[in-house]
C-alpha positions in Angstrom: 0.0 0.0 0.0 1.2 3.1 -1.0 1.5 6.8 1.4 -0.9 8.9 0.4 0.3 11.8 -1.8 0.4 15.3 -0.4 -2.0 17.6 -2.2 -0.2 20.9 -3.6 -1.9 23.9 -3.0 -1.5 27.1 -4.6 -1.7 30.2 -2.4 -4.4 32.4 -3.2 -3.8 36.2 -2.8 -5.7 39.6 -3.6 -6.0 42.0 -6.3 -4.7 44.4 -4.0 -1.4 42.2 -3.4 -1.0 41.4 -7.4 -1.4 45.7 -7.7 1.2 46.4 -4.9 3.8 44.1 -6.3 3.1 44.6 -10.6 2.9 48.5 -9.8 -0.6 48.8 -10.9 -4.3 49.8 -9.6 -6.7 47.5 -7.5 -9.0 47.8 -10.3 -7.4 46.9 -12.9 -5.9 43.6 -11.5 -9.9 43.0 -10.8 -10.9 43.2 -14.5 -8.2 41.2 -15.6 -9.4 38.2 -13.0 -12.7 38.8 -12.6 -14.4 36.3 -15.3 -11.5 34.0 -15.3 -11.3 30.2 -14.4 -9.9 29.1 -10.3 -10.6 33.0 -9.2 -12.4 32.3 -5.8 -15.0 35.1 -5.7 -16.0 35.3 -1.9 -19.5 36.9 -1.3 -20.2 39.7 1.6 -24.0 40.2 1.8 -25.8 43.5 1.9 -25.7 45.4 4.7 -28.3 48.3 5.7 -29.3 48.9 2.3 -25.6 48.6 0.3 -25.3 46.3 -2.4 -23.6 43.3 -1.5 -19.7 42.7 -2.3 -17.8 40.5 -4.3 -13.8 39.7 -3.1 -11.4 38.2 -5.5 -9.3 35.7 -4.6 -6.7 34.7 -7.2 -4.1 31.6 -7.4 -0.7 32.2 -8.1 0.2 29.9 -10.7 -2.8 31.6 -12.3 -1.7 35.1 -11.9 1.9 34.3 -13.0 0.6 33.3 -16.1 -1.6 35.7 -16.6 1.0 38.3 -16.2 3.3 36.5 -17.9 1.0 36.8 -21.4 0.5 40.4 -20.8 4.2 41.3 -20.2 4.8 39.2 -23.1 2.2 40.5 -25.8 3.5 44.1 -24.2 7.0 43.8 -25.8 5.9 42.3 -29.1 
């Protein structure tokens, strides 16, 4: 019988972290992430009237390549 294998996971970090470290705004790491595929979206309900929030949650390995492509297709 074999050991069980350990199960990688991939850190998941903020827009506002990706921002901070690629030198960009909040907002625009959002609409790059938003729609895409492994982005945890974690749900706040309303409160006293306000519309309820939406936080982004985005892997690494996701947001490497992501950035990767852009910084890429940049210098073409």
């Amino acid at each position: 019988m074999q050991a069980p294998q350990p199960i990688p996971i991939d850190p998941h970090y903020s827009p506002q972290f990706y921002a901070e470290l690629w030198g960009m705004s909040a907002s625009t790491v959002v609409r790059w992430f938003q729609d895409m595929e492994g982005v945890l979206k974690l749900n706040k309900p309303a409160k006293n009237g306000r519309r309820s929030r939406v936080e982004l949650r985005i892997p690494f390995s996701v947001a490497m390549g992501v950035y990767r492509e852009r910084s890429r297709s940049a210098i073409e």
